[in-house]
Legacy VTK file of the C-alpha trace (Angstrom):
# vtk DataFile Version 3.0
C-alpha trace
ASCII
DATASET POLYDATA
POINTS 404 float
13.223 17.255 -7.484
10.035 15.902 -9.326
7.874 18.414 -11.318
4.637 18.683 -9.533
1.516 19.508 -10.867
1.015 21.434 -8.054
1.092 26.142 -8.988
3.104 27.846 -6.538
1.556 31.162 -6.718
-2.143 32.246 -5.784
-5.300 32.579 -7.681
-5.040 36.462 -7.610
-1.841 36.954 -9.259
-2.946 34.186 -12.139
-5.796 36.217 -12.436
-3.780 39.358 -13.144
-1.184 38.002 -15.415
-3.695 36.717 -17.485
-6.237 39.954 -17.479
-3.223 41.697 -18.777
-2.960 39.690 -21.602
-6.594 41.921 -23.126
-6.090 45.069 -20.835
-6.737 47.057 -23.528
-10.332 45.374 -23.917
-12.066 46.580 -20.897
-15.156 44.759 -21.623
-12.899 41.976 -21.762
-11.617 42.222 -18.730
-14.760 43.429 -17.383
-16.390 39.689 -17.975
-12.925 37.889 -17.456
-13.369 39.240 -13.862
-16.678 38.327 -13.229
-17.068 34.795 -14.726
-14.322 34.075 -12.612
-15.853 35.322 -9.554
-18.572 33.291 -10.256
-16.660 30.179 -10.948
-14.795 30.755 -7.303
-18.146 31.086 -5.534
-19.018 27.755 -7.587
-16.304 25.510 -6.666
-16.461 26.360 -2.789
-19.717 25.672 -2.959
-18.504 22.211 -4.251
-15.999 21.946 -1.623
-18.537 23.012 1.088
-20.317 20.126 -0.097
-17.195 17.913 0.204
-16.639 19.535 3.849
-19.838 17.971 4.885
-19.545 14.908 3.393
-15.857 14.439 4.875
-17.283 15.852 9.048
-20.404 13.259 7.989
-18.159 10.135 7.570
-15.362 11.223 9.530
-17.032 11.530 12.816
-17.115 8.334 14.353
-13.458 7.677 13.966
-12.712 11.328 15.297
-10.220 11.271 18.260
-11.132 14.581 19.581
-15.298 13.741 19.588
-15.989 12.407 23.014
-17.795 8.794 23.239
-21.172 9.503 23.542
-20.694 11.844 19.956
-18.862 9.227 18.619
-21.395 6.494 19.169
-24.362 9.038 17.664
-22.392 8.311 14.317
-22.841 4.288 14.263
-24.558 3.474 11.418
-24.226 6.731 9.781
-20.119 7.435 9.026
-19.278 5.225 5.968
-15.488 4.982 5.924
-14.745 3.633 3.139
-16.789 7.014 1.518
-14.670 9.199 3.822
-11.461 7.405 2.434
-12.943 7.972 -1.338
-13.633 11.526 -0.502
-10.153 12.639 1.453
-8.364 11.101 -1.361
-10.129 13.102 -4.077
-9.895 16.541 -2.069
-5.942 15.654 -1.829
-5.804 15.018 -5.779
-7.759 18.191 -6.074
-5.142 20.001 -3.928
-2.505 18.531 -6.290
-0.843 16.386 -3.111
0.695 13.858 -4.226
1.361 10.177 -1.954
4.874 8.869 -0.709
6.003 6.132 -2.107
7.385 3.286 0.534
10.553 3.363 -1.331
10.917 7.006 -0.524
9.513 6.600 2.773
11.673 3.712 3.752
14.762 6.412 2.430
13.732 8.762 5.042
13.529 6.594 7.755
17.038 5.442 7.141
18.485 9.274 6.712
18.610 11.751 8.785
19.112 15.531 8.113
18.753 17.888 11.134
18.508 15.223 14.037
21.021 12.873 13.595
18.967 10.485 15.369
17.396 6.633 15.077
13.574 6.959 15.624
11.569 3.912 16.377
7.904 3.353 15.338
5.429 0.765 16.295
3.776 0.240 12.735
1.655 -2.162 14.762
-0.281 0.626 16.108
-1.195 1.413 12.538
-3.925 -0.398 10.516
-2.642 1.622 7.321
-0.880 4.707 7.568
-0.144 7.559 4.681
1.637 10.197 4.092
0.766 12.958 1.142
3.274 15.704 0.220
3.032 19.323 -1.793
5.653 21.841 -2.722
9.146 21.606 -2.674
12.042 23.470 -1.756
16.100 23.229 -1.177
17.225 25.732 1.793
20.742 25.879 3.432
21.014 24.752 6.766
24.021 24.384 9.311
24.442 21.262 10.938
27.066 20.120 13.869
29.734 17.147 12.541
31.549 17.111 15.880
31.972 19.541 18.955
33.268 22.498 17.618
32.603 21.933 13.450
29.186 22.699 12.008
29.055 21.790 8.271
26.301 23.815 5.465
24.471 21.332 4.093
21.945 21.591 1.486
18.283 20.034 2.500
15.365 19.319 0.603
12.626 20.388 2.446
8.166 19.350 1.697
6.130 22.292 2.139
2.971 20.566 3.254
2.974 17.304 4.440
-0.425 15.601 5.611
0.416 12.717 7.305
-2.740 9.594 7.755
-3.342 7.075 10.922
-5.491 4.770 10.873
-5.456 2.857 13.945
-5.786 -0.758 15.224
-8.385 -1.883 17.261
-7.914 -2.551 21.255
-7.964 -6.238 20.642
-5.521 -5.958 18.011
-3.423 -3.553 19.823
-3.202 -5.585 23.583
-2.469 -9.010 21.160
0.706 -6.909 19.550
1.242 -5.576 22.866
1.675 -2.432 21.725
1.591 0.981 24.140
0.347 4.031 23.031
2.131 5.427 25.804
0.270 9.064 27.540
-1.117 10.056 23.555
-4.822 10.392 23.966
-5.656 8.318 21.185
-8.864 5.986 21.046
-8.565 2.378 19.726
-9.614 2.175 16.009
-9.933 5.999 15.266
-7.937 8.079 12.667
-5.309 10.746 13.570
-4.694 13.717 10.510
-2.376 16.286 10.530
-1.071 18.361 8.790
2.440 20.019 8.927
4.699 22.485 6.892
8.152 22.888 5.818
9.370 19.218 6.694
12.493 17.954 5.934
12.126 15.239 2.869
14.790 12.457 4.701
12.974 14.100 8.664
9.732 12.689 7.607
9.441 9.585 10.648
10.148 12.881 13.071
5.705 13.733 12.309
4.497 9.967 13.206
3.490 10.452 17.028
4.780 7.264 18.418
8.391 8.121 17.059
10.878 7.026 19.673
14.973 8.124 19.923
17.112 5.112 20.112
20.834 4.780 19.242
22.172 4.135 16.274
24.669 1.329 15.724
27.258 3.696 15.269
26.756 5.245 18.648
26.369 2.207 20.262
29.091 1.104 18.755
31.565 4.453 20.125
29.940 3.546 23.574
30.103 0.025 24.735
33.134 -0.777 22.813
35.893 1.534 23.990
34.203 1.156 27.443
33.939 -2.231 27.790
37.236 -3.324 26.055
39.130 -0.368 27.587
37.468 -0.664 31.244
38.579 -4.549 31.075
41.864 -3.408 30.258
42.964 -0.920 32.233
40.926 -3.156 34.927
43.234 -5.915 34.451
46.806 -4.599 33.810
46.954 -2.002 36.222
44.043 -1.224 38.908
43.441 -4.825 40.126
46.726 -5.960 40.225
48.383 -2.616 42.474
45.161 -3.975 44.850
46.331 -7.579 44.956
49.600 -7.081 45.777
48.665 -4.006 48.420
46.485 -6.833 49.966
48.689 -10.058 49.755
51.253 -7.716 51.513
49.410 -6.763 53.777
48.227 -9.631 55.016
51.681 -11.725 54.977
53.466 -8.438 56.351
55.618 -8.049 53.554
57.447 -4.820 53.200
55.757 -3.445 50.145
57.103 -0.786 47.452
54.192 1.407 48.708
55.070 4.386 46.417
55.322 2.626 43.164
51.977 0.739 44.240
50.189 3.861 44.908
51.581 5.062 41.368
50.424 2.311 39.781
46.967 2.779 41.208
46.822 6.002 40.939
47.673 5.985 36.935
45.284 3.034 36.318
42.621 5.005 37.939
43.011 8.455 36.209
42.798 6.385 33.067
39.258 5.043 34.274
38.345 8.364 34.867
39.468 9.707 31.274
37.888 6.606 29.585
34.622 7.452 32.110
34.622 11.077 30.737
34.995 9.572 27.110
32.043 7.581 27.754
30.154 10.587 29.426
30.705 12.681 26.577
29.632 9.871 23.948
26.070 9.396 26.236
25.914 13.202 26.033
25.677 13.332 22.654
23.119 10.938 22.490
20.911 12.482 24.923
21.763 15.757 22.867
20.205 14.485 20.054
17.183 13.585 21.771
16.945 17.418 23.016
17.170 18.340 19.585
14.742 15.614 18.591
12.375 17.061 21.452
12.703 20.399 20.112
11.960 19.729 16.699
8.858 17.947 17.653
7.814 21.307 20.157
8.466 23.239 16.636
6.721 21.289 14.453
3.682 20.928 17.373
3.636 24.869 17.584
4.826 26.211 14.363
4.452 23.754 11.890
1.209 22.150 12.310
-1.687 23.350 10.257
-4.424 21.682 11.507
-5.127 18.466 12.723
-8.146 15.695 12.077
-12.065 17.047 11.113
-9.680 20.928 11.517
-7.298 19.438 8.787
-10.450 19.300 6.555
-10.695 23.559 6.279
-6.787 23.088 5.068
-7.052 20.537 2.586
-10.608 21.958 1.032
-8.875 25.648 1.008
-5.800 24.071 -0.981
-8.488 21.877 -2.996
-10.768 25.288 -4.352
-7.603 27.018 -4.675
-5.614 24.456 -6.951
-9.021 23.564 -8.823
-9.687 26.967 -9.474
-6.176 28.300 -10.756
-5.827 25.376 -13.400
-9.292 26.543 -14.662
-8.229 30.413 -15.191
-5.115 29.269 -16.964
-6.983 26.586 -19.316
-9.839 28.875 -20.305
-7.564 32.518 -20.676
-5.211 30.431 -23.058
-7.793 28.633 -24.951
-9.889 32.160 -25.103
-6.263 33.899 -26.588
-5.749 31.107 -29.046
-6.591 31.863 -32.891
-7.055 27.928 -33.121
-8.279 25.066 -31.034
-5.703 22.894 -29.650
-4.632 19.556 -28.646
-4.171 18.637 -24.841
-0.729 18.195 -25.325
-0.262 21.827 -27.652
-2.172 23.516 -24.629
0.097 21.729 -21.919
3.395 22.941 -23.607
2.053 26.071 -23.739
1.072 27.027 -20.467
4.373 25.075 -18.983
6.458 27.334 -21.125
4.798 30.216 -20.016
5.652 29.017 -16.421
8.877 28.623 -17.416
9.859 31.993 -19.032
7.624 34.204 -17.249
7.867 32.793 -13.655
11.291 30.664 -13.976
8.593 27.900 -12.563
8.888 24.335 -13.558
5.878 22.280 -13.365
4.174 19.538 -14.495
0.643 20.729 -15.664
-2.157 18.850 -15.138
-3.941 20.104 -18.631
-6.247 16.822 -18.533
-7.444 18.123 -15.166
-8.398 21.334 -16.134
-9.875 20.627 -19.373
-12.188 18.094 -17.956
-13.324 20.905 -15.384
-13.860 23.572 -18.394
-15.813 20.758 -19.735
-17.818 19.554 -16.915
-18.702 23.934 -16.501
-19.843 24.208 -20.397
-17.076 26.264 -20.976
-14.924 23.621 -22.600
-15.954 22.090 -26.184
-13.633 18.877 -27.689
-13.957 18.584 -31.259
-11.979 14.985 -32.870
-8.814 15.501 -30.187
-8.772 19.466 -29.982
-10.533 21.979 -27.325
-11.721 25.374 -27.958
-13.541 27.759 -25.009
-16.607 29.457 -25.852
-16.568 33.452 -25.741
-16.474 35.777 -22.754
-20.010 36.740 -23.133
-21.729 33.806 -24.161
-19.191 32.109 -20.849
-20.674 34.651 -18.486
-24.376 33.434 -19.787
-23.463 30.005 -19.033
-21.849 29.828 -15.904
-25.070 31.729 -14.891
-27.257 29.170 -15.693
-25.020 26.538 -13.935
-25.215 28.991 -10.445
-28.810 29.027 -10.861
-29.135 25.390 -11.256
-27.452 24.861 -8.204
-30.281 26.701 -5.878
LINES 1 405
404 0 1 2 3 4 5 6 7 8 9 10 11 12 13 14 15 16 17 18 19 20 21 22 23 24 25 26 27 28 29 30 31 32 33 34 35 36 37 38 39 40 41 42 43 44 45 46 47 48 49 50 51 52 53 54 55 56 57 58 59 60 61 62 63 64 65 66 67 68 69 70 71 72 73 74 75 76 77 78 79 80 81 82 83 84 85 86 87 88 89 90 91 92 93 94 95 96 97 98 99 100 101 102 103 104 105 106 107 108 109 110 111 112 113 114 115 116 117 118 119 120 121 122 123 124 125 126 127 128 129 130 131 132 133 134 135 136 137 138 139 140 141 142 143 144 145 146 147 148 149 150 151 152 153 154 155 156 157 158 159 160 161 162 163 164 165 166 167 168 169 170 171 172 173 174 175 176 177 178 179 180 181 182 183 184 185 186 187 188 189 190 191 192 193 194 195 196 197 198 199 200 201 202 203 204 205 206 207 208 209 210 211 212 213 214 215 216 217 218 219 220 221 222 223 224 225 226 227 228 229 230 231 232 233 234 235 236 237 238 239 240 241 242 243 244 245 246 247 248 249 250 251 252 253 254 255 256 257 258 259 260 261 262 263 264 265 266 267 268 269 270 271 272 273 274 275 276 277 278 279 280 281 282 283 284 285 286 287 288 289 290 291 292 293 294 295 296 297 298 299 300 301 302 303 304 305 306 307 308 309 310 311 312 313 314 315 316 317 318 319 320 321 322 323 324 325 326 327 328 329 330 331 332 333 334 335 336 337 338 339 340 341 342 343 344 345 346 347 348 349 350 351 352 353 354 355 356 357 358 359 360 361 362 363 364 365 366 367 368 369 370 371 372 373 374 375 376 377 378 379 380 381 382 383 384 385 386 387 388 389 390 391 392 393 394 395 396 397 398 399 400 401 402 403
């Protein structure tokens, strides 16, 4: 797996590992406390302003506003500024976007379904897909009828997936069916799911459609064709002919070995029919499975889902932002000397590492430039120091006062 910058653990438990660092300090961890409950109320006020912007410029390509909201937007939502603006919340966040080399990967592999999905990319102007968090779990999976094999699978633990679709025009010239979804011409779809397999990925795009795979096809049509035309030839139709050409010259015919003949060429049919059954089964197995995954991910894995997805995403945003500020500023503050980017990187990653068995990729350029852009950072030729708890507390004051 790739290191992510992304800090599995939440803002209150950063907060305590690193007041226990000056415990003995009270008035230490007196201001620790409160600058940083000042700082919190600070940044979601920054992300309520991002919420606004985002519901502003969103609106008139929101599926679930009716028309007559929709059109009250014309001339007012900016998409390209909504684009500008999702993109920065999901950097804030620390989500990352899929590659089409990985993509591409998971729409060839298959986990858990075992299954060829079809999608319409036509439908899609652009289309995106932004991952966080990773984990490996065990998972049993069925190799034939009676053997399930444990398999290891690498599973995304948020997943916000991106539509942007084509126009009407576009869409009738491609000939392209959005089927019973009740999606408008030209609006955007979000949504965002959790815990999705890494190579499962096609399984969230909503025009996803089972189809077989070679292989299947291959199981199906050619024992049945090549094995119906046999046993067809060699034994069925010829006991027939002969039972008719004798019975319309008025031969005497061997009417027990005929029968026998018939009978064994038709009890093959009828194992080579229940060969054929069983291989269609599967397939329409699969596409139970398929269904049920989808029901899953529709009731238990979604976490919200266009102008809704927003509350996620800006939660995640504050959250990430927020945590990479504590650590920058309570290692900086411990530190008997300023220090490089790079010095205060390897130190906070190693404290990951042999405090929390974590590894991740810190994004110390991040969080310096927000201890900057608070007063709380100063850069002197290459090398950051934090200014003290007290004087901190005055500062971040004056910067909550400024805002109102």
């Amino acid at each position: 797996m790739n290191r992510e910058h992304y800090i599995p653990f939440n803002k209150e438990f950063l907060l305590e590992q690193q007041i226990a660092t000056f415990s003995e300090d009270q008035n230490k961890v007196d201001y620790f406390i409160k600058l940083f409950d000042i700082i919190e109320h600070y940044y979601h006020y920054e992300a309520f302003n991002l919420n606004r912007n985002l519901k502003q410029n969103y609106a008139l390509f929101d599926p679930d506003l009716s028309h007559k909201e929709r059109e009250s937007f014309i001339g007012k939502s900016d998409f390209s500024v909504f684009k500008e603006t999702l993109v920065t919340v999901l950097e804030h966040g620390n989500y990352s976007r899929i590659d089409k080399e990985t993509l591409d990967k998971a729409f060839k592999d298959s986990d858990l379904i075992g299954l060829n999905l079809a999608i319409d990319f036509n439908a899609f102007k652009d289309y995106e897909l932004y991952v966080r968090g990773n984990h490996k779990a065990k998972e049993k999976v069925t190799k034939f009828i009676f053997w399930k094999k444990e398999i290891e699978i690498e599973y995304y633990d948020r997943v916000m997936i991106y539509l942007n679709y084509n126009d009407a025009d576009y869409l009738r010239e491609k000939k392209v069916k959005l089927g019973k979804m009740p999606i408008e011409p030209g609006s955007v779809v979000l949504k965002i799911f959790k815990r999705v397999p890494k190579n499962d990925l096609e399984t969230i795009f909503p025009n996803a459609i089972p189809k077989m795979s070679t292989t299947d096809k291959l199981l199906l049509w050619v024992p049945g064709i090549f094995g119906g035309v046999s046993l067809l030839s060699t034994t069925v139709i010829p006991a027939l002919i002969r039972m008719y050409a004798a019975y319309k010259s008025g031969e005497t015919l061997d009417l027990l070995n005929s029968k026998a003949s018939l009978n064994q060429g038709l009890i093959a049919l009828g194992i080579l029919s229940a060969y054929l059954f069983r291989q269609y089964s599967n397939f329409v197995n699969k596409k139970i499975k398929y269904s049920k995954m989808l029901s899953d991910s529709l009731y238990f894995k979604n976490l919200g889902n266009n102008s809704g997805a927003f509350y996620s995403l800006l939660n995640s945003s504050e959250e990430e932002v927020l945590k990479e500020t504590i650590l920058a500023y309570a290692f900086l503050e411990r530190s008997k000397n300023p220090l490089t980017a790079d010095e205060l990187d390897y130190q906070i990653e190693s404290w990951f590492m042999t405090k929390l068995n974590t590894d991740l990729d810190f994004d110390v350029n991040d969080a310096l430039l927000k201890l900057k852009n608070i007063g709380l950072g100063i850069e002197t030729n290459g090398k950051w120091e934090v200014i003290s708890l007290d004087k901190a507390l005055l500062k971040i004051d004056e910067l909550w006062d400024g805002v109102f």
